[in-house]
C-alpha positions as CSV (number, residue, x, y, z in Angstrom):
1,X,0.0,0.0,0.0
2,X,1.6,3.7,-0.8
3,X,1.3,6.1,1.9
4,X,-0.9,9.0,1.3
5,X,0.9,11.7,-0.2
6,X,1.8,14.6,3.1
7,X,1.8,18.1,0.6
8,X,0.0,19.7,-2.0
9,X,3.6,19.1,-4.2
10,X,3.7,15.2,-3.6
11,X,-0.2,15.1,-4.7
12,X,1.0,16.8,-8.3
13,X,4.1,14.4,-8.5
14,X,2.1,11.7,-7.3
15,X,-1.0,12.4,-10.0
16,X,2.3,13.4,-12.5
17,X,3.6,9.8,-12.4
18,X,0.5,8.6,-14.0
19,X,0.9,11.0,-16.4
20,X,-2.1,13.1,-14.7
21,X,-1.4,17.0,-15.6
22,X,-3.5,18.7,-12.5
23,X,-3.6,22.5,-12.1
24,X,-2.5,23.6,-8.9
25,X,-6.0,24.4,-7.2
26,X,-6.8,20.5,-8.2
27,X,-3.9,19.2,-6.6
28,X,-4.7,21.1,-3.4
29,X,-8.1,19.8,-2.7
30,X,-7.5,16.6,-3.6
31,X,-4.4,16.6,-0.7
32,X,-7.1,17.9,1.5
33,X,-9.2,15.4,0.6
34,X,-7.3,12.8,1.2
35,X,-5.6,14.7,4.1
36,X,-9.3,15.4,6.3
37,X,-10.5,12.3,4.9
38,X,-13.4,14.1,3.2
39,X,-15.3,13.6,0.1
40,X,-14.2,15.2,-3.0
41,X,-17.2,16.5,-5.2
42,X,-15.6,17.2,-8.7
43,X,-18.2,19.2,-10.9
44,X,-17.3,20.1,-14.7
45,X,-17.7,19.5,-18.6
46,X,-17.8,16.2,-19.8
47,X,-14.3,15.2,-21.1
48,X,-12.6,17.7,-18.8
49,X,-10.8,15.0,-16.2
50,X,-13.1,14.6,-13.1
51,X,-13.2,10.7,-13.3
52,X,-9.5,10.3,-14.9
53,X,-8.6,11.4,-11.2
54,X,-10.3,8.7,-9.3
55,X,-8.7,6.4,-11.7
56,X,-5.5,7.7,-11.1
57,X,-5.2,7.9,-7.5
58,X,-6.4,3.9,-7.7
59,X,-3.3,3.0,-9.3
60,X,-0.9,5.6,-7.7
61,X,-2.2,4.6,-4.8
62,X,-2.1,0.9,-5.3
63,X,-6.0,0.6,-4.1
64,X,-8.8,-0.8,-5.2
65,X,-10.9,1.6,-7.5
66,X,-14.7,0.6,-7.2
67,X,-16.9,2.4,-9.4
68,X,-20.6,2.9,-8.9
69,X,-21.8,4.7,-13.0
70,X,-25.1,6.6,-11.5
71,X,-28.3,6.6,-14.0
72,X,-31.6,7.8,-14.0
73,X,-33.5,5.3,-11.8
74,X,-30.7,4.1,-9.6
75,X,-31.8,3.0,-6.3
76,X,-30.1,1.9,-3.0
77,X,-30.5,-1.8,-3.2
78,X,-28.8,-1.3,-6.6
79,X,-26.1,0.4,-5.2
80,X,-25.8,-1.6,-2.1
81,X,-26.3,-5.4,-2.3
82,X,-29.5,-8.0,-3.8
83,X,-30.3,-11.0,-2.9
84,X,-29.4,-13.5,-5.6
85,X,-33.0,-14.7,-5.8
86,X,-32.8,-17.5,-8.2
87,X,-29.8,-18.9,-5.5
88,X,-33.0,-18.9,-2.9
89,X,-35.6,-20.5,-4.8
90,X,-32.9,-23.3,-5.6
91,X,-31.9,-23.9,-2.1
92,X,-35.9,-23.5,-0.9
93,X,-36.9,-26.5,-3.0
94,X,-34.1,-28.6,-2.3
95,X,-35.3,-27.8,1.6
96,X,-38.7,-29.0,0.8
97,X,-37.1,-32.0,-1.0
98,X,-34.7,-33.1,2.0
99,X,-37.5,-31.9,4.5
100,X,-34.8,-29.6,6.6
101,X,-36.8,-26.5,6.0
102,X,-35.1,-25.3,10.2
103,X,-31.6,-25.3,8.7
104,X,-32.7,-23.4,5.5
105,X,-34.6,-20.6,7.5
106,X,-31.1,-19.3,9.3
107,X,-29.2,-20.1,6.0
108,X,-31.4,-18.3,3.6
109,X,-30.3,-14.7,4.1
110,X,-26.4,-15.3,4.4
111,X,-23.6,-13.4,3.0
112,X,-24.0,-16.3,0.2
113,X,-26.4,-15.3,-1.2
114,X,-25.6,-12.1,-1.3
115,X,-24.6,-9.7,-4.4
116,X,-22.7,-7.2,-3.4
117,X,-22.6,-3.8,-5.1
118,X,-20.3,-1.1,-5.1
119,X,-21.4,0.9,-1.8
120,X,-21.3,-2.5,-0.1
121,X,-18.0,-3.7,-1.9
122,X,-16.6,-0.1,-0.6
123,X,-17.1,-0.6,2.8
124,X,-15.3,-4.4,3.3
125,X,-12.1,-4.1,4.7
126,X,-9.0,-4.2,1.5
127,X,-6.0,-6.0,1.2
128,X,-4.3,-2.4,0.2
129,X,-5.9,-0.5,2.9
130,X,-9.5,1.6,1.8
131,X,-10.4,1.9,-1.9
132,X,-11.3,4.7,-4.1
133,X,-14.6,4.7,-4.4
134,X,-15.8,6.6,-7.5
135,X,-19.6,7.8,-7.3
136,X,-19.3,8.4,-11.2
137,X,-22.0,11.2,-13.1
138,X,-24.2,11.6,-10.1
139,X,-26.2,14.0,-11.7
140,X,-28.1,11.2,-14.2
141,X,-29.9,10.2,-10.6
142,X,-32.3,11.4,-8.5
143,X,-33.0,13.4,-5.2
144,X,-34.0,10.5,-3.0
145,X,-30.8,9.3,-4.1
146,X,-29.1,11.5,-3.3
147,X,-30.4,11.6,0.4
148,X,-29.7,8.3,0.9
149,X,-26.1,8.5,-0.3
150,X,-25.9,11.9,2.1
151,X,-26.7,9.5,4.9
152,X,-23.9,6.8,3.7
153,X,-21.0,9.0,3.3
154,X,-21.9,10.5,6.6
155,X,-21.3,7.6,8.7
156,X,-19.6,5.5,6.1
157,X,-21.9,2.6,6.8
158,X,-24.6,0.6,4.5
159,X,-27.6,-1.2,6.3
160,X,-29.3,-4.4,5.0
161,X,-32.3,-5.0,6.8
162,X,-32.0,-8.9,7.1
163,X,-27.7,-8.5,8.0
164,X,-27.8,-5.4,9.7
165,X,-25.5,-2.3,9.3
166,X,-21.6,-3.1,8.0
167,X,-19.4,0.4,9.0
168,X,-16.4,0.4,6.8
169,X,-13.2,-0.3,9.5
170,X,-11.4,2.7,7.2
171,X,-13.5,5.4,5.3
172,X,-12.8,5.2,1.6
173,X,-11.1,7.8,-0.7
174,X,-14.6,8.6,-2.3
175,X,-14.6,10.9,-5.5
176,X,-18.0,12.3,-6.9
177,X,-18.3,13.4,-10.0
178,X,-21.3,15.5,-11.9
179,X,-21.3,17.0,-15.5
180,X,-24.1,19.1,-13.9
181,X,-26.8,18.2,-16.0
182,X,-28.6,19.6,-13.2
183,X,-28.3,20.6,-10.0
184,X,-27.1,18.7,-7.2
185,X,-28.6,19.3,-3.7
186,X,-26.6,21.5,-1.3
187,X,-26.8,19.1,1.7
188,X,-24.6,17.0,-0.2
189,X,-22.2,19.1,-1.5
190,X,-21.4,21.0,1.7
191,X,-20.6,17.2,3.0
192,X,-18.0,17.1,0.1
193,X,-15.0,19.1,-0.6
194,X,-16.1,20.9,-4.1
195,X,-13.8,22.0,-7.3
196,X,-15.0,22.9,-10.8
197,X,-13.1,21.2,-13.4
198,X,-12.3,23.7,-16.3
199,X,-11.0,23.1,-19.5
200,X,-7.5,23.5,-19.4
201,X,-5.5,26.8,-20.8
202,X,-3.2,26.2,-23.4
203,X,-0.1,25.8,-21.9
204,X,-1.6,22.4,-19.5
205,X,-3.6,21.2,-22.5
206,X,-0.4,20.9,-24.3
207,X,1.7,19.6,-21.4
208,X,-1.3,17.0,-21.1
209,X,-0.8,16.0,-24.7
210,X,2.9,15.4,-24.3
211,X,1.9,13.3,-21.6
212,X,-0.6,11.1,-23.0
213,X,0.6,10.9,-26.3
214,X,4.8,11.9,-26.6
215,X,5.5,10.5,-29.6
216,X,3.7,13.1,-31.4
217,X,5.7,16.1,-33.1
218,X,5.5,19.3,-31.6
219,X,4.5,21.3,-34.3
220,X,1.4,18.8,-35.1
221,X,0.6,18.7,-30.7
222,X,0.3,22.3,-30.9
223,X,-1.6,22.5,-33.8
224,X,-4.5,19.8,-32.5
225,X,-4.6,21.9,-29.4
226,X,-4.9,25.4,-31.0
227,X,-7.4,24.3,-33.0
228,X,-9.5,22.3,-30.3
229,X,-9.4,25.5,-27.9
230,X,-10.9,27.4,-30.7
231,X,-13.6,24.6,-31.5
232,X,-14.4,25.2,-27.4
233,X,-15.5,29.0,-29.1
234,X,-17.7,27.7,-31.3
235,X,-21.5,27.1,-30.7
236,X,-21.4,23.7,-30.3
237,X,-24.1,21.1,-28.9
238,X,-21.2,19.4,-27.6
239,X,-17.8,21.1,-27.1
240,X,-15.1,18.5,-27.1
241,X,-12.8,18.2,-24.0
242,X,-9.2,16.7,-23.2
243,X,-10.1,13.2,-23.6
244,X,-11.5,14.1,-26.9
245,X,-7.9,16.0,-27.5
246,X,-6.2,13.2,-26.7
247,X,-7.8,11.0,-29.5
248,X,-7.5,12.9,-31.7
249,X,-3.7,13.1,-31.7
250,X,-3.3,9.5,-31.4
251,X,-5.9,8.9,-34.0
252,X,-3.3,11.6,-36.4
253,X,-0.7,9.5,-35.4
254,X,-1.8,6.4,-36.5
255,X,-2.8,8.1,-39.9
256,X,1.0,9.3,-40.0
257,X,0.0,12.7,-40.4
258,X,2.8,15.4,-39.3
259,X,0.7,18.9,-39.6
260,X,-3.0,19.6,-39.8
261,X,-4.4,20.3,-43.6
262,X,-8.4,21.2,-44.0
263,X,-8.8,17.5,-45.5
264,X,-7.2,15.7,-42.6
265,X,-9.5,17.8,-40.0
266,X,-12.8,16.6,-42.3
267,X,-11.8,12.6,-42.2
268,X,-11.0,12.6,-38.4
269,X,-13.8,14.8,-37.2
270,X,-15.7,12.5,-35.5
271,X,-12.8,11.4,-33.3
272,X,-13.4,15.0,-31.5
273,X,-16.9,15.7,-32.2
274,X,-19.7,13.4,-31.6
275,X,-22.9,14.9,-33.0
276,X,-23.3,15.1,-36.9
277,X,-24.6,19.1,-36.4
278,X,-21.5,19.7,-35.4
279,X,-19.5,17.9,-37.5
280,X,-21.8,19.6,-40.5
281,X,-20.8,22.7,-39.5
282,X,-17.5,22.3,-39.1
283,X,-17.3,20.6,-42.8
284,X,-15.4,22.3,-45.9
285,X,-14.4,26.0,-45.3
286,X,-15.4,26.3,-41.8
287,X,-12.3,24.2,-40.5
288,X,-9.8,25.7,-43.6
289,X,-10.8,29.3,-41.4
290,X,-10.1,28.0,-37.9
291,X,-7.4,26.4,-38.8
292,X,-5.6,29.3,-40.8
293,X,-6.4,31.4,-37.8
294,X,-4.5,28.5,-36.2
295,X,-1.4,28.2,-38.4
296,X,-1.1,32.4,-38.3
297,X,-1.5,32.3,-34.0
298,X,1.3,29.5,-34.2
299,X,3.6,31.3,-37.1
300,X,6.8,32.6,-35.3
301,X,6.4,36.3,-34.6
């Protein structure tokens, strides 16, 4: 197990070695974080980062990472633990066929027959000390939901009516995210530490790139991010963000391509944008202007 990180510095070397490029503000609440032992509500654009850190701080951490995606109709048991019904009705008529119905009354709600889910899952004791549970999109769910999460992470404990209530022996490193499709209640946020995760300047973007994708030239890396800051300008239905950055250069790459031209930017459009509106609209001499504007912001002065 690797010890928590004990400054703001180690957290940005520690996200670093992953190849995790965190502004400064990032790095210092997630050390706080993981340093008060609160929950860390991350908030932003889609593509911008927010679940790329849970993931990260899994495997710098060497812990578990257990991921509960929310949707619209999630519900406790479904985040907790079911009963593995057809297990049951198996073991119930093999009672009745052997006649020891006493024995199968104690048996019948066991932890065998028990599916555990992520909340469960997150509060078992780990062979690498707690996990990094990652409460992914919460936003897709809804407010009772939310209320009984609010209860969870306040105690760090699950109950199941026929086991009783299982309290996690360590609290784990939990990491909401929300792309704020709408609003998420207050009570729960001020239970969290919050940060909104922009899109990157410039600069980070293409220190990001380098990281995720060196082998790429520096002229062409520059060029993919100039140009995708200036799609973020446009009015998009969906702007694209640094995961969508990212595959773009590696998609280039494996295409061989050294510098952006109008034609390459029309055949690899939908590796950065995912709606065909946008992709209409950014067809023919639409992209030959942002990307001139691109090529004269990038000429040496």
């Amino acid at each position: 197990m690797t010890a928590l990180p004990a400054s703001i510095d180690a957290v940005e070397t520690l996200l670093a070695s992953q190849g995790y490029v965190a502004s400064r503000a990032l790095a210092t609440v997630v050390f706080l974080s993981l340093k008060l032992g609160r929950p860390l509500f991350l908030e932003g654009e889609a593509g911008t980062g927010k679940t790329e850190i849970a993931k990260t701080l899994a495997t710098a951490l060497n812990r578990r990472l257990i991921r509960l995606q929310c949707y619209e109709g999630l519900d406790a048991a479904s985040a907790v633990a079911e009963w593995n019904f057809a297990a049951q009705m198996i073991a119930i008529r093999t009672a009745e066929a052997t006649a020891d119905r006493g024995t199968l009354q104690s048996e019948l709600f066991t932890e065998d027959y028990l599916i555990e889910r992520p909340l469960l899952a997150a509060m078992r004791p780990q062979p690498g000390g707690a996990p990094v549970l990652l409460i992914d999109e919460l936003d897709r769910t809804d407010e009772p939901f939310e209320a009984f999460l609010l209860e969870a992470l306040s105690d760090f404990q699950v109950t199941i009516p026929e086991l009783g209530t299982i309290r996690a022996p360590e609290p784990p490193i939990v990491i909401l995210t929300s792309n704020r499709t709408r609003e998420v209640h207050d009570a729960l946020k001020r239970r969290c530490l919050y940060h909104w995760v922009d899109y990157p300047s410039f600069d980070r973007e293409l220190q990001i790139l380098h990281s995720r994708a060196p082998e790429a030239r520096e002229t062409l890396s520059r060029e993919v991010v100039a140009f995708v800051q200036k799609l973020r300008r446009e009015d998009l239905f969906k702007r694209p963000g640094v995961a969508e950055t990212i595959d773009w250069a590696k998609c280039l790459l494996a295409l061989d391509v050294i510098a952006l031209s109008p034609e390459v930017i029309s055949d690899t459009l939908g590796a950065i944008l995912k709606y065909q509106d946008d992709i209409q609209k950014l067809q023919g001499s639409e992209a030959k202007r942002l990307l001139d504007e691109v090529k004269r912001e990038l000429a040496p002065a």
